[in-house]
C-alpha positions as CSV (number, residue, x, y, z in Angstrom):
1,X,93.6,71.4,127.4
2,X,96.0,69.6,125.6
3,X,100.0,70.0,125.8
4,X,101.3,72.0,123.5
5,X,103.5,70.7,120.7
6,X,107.3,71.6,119.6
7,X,106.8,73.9,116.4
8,X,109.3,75.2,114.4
9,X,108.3,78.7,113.8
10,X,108.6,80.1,109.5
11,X,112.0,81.2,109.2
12,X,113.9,83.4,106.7
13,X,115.8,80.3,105.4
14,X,112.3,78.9,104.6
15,X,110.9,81.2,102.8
16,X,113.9,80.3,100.1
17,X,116.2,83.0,97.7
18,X,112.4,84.8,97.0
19,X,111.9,86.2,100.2
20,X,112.3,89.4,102.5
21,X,115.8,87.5,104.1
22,X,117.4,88.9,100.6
23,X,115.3,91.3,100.4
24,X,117.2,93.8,101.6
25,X,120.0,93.6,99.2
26,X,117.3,94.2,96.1
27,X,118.2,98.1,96.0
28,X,121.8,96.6,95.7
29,X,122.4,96.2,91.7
30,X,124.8,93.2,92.7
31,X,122.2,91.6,94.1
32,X,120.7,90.8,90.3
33,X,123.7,89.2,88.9
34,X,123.7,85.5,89.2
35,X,126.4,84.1,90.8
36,X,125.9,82.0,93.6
37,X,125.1,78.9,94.5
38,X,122.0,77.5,92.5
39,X,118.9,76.8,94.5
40,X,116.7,73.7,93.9
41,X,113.6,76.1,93.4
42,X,111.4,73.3,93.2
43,X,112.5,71.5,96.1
44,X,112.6,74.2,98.2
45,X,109.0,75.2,97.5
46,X,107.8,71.4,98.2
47,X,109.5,71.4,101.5
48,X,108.2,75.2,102.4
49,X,104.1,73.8,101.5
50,X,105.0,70.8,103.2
51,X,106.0,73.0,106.6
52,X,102.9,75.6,106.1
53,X,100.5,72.5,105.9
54,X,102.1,71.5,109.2
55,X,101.2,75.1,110.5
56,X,97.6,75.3,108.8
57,X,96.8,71.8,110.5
58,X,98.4,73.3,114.2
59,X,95.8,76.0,114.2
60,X,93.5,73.3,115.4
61,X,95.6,71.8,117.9
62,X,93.9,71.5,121.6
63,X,96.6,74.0,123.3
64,X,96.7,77.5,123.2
65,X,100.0,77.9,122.9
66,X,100.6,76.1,119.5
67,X,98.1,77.4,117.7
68,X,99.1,80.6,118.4
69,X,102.7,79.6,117.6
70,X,101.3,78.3,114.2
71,X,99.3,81.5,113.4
72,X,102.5,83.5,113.8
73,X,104.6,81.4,111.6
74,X,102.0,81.7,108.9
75,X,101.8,85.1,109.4
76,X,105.9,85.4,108.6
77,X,104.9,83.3,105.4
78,X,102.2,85.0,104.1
79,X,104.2,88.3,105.1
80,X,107.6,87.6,103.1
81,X,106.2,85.4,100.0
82,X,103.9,85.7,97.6
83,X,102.0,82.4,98.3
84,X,98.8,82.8,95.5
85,X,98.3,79.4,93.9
86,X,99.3,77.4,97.8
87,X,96.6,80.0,99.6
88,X,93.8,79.5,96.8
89,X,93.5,75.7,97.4
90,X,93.5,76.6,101.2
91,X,91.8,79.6,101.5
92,X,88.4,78.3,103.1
93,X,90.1,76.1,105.6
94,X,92.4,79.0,106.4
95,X,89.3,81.0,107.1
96,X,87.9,78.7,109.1
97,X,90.7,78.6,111.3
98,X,91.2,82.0,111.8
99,X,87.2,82.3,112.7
100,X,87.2,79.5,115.3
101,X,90.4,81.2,116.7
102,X,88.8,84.9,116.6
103,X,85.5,83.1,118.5
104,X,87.3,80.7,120.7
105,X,90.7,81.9,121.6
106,X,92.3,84.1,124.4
107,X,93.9,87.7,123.5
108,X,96.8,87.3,121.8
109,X,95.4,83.9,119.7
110,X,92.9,86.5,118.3
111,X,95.5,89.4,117.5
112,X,97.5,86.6,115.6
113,X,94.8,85.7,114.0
114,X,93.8,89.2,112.8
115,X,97.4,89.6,111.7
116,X,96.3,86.6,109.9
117,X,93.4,87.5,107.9
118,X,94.7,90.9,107.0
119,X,97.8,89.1,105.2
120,X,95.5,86.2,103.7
121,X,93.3,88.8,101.9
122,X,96.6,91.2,100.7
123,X,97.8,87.5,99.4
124,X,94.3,87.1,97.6
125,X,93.9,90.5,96.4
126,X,90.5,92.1,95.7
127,X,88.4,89.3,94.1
128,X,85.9,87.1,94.5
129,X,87.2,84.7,96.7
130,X,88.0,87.8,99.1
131,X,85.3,88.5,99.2
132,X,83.8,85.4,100.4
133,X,86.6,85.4,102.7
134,X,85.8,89.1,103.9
135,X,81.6,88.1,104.3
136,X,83.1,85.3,106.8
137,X,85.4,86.9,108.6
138,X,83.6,90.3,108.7
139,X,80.8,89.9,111.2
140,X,82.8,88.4,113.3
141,X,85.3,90.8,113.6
142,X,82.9,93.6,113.5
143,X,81.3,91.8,117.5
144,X,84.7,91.5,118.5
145,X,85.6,94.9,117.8
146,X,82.0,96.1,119.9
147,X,82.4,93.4,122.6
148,X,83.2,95.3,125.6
149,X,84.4,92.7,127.7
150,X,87.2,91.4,125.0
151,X,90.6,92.5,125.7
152,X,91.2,96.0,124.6
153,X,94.3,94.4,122.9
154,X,92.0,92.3,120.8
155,X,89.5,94.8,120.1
156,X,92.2,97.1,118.7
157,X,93.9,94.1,116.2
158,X,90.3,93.3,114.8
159,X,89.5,97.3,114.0
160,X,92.9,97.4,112.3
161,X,92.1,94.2,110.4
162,X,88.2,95.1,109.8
163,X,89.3,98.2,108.1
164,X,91.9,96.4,105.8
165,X,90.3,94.1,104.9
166,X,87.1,96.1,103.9
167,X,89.9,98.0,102.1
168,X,91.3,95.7,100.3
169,X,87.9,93.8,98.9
170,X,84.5,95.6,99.3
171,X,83.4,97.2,96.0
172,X,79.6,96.9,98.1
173,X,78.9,100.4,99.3
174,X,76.6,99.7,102.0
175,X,79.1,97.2,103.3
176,X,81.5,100.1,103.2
177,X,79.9,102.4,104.7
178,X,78.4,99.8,107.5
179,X,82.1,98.9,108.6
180,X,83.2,102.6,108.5
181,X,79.8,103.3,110.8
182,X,81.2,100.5,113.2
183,X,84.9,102.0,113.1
184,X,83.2,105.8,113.8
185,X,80.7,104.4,116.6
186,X,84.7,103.3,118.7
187,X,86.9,106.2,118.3
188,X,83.8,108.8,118.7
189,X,84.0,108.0,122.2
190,X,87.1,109.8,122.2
191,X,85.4,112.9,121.5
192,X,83.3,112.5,124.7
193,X,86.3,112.2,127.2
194,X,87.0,115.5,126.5
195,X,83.1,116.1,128.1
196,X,83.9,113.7,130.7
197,X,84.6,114.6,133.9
198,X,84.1,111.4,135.9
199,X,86.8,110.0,134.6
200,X,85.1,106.8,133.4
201,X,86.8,106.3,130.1
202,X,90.4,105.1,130.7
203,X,93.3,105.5,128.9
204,X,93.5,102.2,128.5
205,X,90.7,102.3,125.9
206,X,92.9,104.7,123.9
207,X,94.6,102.3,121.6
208,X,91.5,101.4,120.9
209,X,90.2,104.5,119.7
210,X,93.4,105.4,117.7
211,X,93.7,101.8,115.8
212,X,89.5,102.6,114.6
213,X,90.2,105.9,113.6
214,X,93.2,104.9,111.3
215,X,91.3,102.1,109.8
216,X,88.4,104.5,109.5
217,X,90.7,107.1,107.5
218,X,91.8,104.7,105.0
219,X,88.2,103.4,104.3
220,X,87.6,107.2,104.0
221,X,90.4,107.3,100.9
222,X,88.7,105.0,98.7
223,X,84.5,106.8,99.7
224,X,83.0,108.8,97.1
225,X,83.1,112.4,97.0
226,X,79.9,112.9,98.5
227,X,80.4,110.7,101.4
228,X,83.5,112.1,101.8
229,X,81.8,115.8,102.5
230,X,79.6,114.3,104.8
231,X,82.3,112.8,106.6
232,X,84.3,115.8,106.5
233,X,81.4,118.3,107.9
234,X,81.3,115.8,111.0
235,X,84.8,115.7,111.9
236,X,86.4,118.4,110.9
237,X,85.0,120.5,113.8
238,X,85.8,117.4,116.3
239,X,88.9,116.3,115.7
240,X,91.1,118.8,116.7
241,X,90.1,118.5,120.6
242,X,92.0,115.1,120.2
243,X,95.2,116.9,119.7
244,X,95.5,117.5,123.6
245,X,94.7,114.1,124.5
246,X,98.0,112.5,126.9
247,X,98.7,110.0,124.6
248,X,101.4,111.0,121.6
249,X,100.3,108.3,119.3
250,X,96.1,109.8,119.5
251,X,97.7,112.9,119.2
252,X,99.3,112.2,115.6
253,X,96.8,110.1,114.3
254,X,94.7,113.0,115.1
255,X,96.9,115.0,113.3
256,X,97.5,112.9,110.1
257,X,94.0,112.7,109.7
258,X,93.3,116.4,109.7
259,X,95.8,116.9,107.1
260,X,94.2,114.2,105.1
261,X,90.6,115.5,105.7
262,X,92.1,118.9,104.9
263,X,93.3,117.6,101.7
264,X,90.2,115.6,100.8
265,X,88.0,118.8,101.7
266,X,90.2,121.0,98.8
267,X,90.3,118.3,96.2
268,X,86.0,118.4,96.6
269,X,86.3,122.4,96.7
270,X,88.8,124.7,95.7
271,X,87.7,127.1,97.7
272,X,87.1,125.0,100.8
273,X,87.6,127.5,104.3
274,X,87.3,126.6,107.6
275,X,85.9,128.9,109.9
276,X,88.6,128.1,113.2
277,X,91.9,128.1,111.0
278,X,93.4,130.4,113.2
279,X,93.0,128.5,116.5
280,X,93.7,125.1,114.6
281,X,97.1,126.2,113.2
282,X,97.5,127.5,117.1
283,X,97.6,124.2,118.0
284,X,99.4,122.7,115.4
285,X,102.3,125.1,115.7
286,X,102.5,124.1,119.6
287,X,102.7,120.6,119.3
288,X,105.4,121.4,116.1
289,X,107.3,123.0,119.0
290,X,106.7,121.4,122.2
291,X,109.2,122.3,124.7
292,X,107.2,119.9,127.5
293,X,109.9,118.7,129.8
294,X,107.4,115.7,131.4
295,X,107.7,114.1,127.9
296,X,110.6,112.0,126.7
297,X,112.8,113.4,124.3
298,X,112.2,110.5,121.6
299,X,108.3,111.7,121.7
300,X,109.0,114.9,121.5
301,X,111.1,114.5,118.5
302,X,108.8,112.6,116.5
303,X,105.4,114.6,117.7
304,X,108.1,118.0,116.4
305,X,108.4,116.1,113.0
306,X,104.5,115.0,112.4
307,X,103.5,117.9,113.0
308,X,105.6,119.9,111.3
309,X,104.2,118.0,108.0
310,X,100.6,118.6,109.4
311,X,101.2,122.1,109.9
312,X,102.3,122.6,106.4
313,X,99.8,121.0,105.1
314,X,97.0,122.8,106.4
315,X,98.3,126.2,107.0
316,X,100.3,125.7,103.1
317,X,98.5,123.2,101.6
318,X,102.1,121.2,100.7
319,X,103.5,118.0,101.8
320,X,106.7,116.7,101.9
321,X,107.1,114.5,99.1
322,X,108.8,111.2,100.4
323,X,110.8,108.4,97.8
324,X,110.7,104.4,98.9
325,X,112.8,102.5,96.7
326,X,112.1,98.9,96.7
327,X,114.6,96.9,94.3
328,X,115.2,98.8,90.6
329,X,111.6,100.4,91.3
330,X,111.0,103.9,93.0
331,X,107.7,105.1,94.4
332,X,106.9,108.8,95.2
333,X,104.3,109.3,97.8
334,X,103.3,112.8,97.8
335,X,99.8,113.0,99.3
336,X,98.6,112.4,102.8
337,X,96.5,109.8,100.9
338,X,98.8,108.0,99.5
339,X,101.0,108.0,103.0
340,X,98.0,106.8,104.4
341,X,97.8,103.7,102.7
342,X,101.4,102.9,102.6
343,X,102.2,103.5,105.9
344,X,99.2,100.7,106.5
345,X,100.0,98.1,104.6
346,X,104.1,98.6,105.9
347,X,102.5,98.4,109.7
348,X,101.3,94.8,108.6
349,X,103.9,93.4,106.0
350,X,106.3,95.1,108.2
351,X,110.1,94.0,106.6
352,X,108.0,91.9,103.7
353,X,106.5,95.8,102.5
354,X,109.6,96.2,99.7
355,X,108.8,92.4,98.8
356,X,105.4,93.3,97.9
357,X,105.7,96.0,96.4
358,X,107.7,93.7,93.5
359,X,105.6,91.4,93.1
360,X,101.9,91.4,94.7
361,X,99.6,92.0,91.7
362,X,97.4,93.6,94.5
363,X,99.2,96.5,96.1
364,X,100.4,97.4,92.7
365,X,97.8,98.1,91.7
366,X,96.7,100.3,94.7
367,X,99.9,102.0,94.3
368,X,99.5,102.3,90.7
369,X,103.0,100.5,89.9
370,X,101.6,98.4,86.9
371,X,103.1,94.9,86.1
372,X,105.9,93.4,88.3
373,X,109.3,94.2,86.6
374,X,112.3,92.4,86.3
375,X,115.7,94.3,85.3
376,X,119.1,93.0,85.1
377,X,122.0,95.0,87.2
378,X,122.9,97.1,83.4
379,X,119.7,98.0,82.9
380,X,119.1,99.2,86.4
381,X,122.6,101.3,86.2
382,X,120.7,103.1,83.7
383,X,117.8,104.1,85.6
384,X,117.8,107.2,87.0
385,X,114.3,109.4,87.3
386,X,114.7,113.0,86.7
387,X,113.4,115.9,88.6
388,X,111.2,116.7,85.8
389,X,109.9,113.5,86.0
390,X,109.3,113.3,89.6
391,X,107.5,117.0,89.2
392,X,105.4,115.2,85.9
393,X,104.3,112.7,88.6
394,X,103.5,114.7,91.4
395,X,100.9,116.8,88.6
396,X,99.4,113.4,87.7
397,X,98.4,112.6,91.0
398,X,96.9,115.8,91.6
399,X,94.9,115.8,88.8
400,X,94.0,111.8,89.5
401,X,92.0,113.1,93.0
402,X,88.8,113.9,90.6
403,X,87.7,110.6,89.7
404,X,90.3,108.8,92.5
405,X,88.1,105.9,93.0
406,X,85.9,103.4,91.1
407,X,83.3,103.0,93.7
408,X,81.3,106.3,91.4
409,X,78.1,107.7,93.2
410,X,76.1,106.6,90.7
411,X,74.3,103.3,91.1
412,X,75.0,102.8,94.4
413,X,72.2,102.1,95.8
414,X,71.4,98.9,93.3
C-alpha cells in the first residue's frame, strides 16, 4: 500500500571531500596537497545526517518501492564514509528496520537490506554493540537463508551477510560454529546433485550454494586449528566433484577453496598428503586450459587465470603474491587466506574498499594495517617498500598461521 515517495538517492557529492568520489585520486600524491576550494566540513556533515535521517525514517514508509530506495542510499553511505559516532546513536533503530524489512519485505527489499546489515556491522566493528546487533539480526537471517520458499535471490544475500557478519563480531564459538553448520547444511546439497539423477535440484539453486560456501570459507579462516582438521577431513574428498559443475562461478569458488583448504591443511601439518593428488591436479590442469568452444571466451579467460593460481597452489604450494595500494599505504596479500577476506569485504564496499582500508579502525585491524595514517605528498615521495621488505613480510605471515587467530581451543566450551 501506500504511494511511494520522490527520494533522492546518497550521492558522491554527499558524502563530501572524505569520501570514495576522491577516492580515487588518493594513490595520486597531488591529491594531498591543499589547494582547492575550502569545504565547510561542518556544514557539510550537518546537511549529510540531516539527508541519512531522511533515509533511516523512509525505511518505514508504507511502499515498497521507497524503502527499498532508502536502504540503497544508506547502503552508498555507510559504503563510502566512515559514519561511527552518527550509526552508534542509531544503531538499534537501524536494526530494527533492517529486521522488519528482512521479515516483511519482497526480494530485493531483503537483499538491500542484507547489503545493509553487512555494512552497518563493518561500520561498528567487532564490539559489543555488534554484537547485540549480530544476536538480532542473526536468527533471522539464519530462517531466511533455510526458508525454501524465499526467493533464491534472497536466500543467497542473507548467507553472504550471515557469514560476514558472524565474521566480523562473534568471538562465541558455538555461535560460530552453529552459523558455519547452517552455511554447510546449503551448499552440501551441491555435493548430492552430482548423485542426482532426477534432475530435481536446479541450477537455479546454484547461486545459492556458491554464496554459502564462500561465506562458510571465510568463517573457516578465523576456526581453530582443530576445527579446521575436522572441516578439512570432510571436504577435502568432496569438493573437487564441484569442479565439473556447468556453472563457472561454482566452479572457482570450488577451486579457491581447495587452495585455501590445501593451505590450511599444511599450516596444521607439514607433512599433510592427500591420497587423490594425482587425479585432483588432473582436473585442475584442464580447467587451467580449457579449450571448450560452448563457453564464452571472457569465462574461459578468467576460469584459465583462477585456476592457474589454484593449480600452483596445490600441485606447488605457492601463490601469486598480489599488491593493493590504497592512498600512501600498500598491502601485500600473499595467502589464499588473506585473498579470501579481501576479496569479501571489496564484493560489499565495492568502490568504498580503498576508503576503508584508510580509515575503518575495523578492517585494519583484520588486515593487520595498524593505526590510520596521514602523509603529506613529500613524505609519500619518499616511500618506496623494497623487495627485501616485501620478502620480510611475506615470512611474517607465514610464520603468523600458528597462532592466526584469538578464538584458542582452550576454554571454549565455558
Amino acid at each position: 500500500g501506500g504511494q511511494p515517495r520522490n527520494v533522492q538517492p546518497f550521492s558522491d557529492e554527499d558524502a563530501s571531500i572524505e569520501t570514495m568520489s576522491h577516492c580515487s585520486g588518493f594513490s595520486d600524491p597531488a591529491s594531498f596537497t591543499e589547494d582547492g576550494p575550502e569545504v565547510d566540513e561542518e556544514a557539510t556533515q550537518e546537511d549529510l545526517e540531516y539527508k541519512l535521517k531522511g533515509f533511516i525514517d523512509l525505511t518505514l514508509d508504507k511502499s515498497a518501492k521507497t524503502r527499498q530506495a532508502a536502504l540503497e542510499s544508506l547502503k552508498s553511505a555507510f559504503a563510502s564514509k566512515i559514519l561511527y559516532e552518527f550509526i552508534m546513536e542509531r544503531r538499534m533503530t537501524l536494526t530494527d528496520s533492517i529486521e522488519r524489512c528482512i521479515k516483511k519485505g519482497k526480494s530485493d527489499e531483503q537483499c538491500a537490506a542484507a547489503g545493509l546489515a553487512c555494512l552497518l556491522c563493518v561500520q561498528m566493528g567487532s564490539g559489543i554493540e555488534s554484537e547485540e546487533i549480530f544476536k538480532t539480526l542473526g536468527p533471522v537471517l539464519k530462517k531466511i537463508v533455510c526458508d525454501g520458499t524465499a526467493s533464491i535471490q534472497a536466500r543467497q544475500a542473507c548467507a553472504t551477510c550471515l557469514g560476514i557478519c558472524c565474521f566480523i563480531v562473534t568471538d562465541d564459538i558455538t555461535e560460530l560454529y552453529s552459523t558455519m553448520e547452517c552455511l554447510e547444511n546449503i551448499f552440501m546439497k551441491a555435493y548430492q546433485r552430482d548423485r542426482d539423477t532426477n534432475g530435481v535440484s536446479s541450477t537455479h539453486n546454484t547461486v545459492l550454494h556458491v554464496s554459502a560456501l564462500l561465506a562458510w570459507t571465510l568463517l573457516l579462516t578465523i576456526c581453530p586449528m582443530n576445527e579446521v582438521k575436522k572441516k578439512i577431513e570432510m571436504h577435502l574428498h568432496k569438493l573437487p566433484s564441484l569442479l565439473s559443475c556447468d556453472d563457472l562461478n561454482m566452479r572457482i569458488a570450488a577451486g579457491e577453496t581447495l587452495a585455501l583448504l590445501f593451505e590450511l591443511a599444511r599450516e596444521t601439518d607439514a607433512d599433510f598428503f592427500y591420497e587423490d593428488m594425482d587425479l585432483l591436479t588432473e582436473k585442475l590442469r584442464a580447467l587451467a586450459t580449457d579449450g571448450n568452444k560452448h563457453r564464452a571466451k571472457v569465462d574461459k579467460r578468467k576460469q584459465r587465470s583462477v585456476f592457474r593460481d589454484v593449480l600452483r597452489a596445490v600441485e606447488e604450494r605457492d601463490f601469486p603474491t598480489e599488491m593493493v595500494k590504497f592512498g600512501p599505504e600498500r598491502m601485500y596479500i600473499d595467502c589464499w587466506v588473506k585473498k579470501q577476506t579481501y576479496e569479501t569485504f571489496k564484493e560489499i564496499l565495492g568502490s568504498g574498499m580503498q576508503y576503508h582500508l584508510q580509515s575503518n579502525d575495523f578492517l585494519r585491524n583484520v588486515f593487520e594495517l595498524g593505526p590510520p595514517v596521514m602523509l603529506d605528498a613529500a613524505t609519500l615521495k619518499t616511500m618506496k617498500i623494497s623487495r627485501f621488505e616485501r620478502v620480510a613480510f611475506k615470512a611474517r605471515t607465514k610464520a603468523r598461521s600458528k597462532c592466526r587467530d584469538k578464538r584458542a581451543d582452550v576454554g571454549e566450551f565455558f
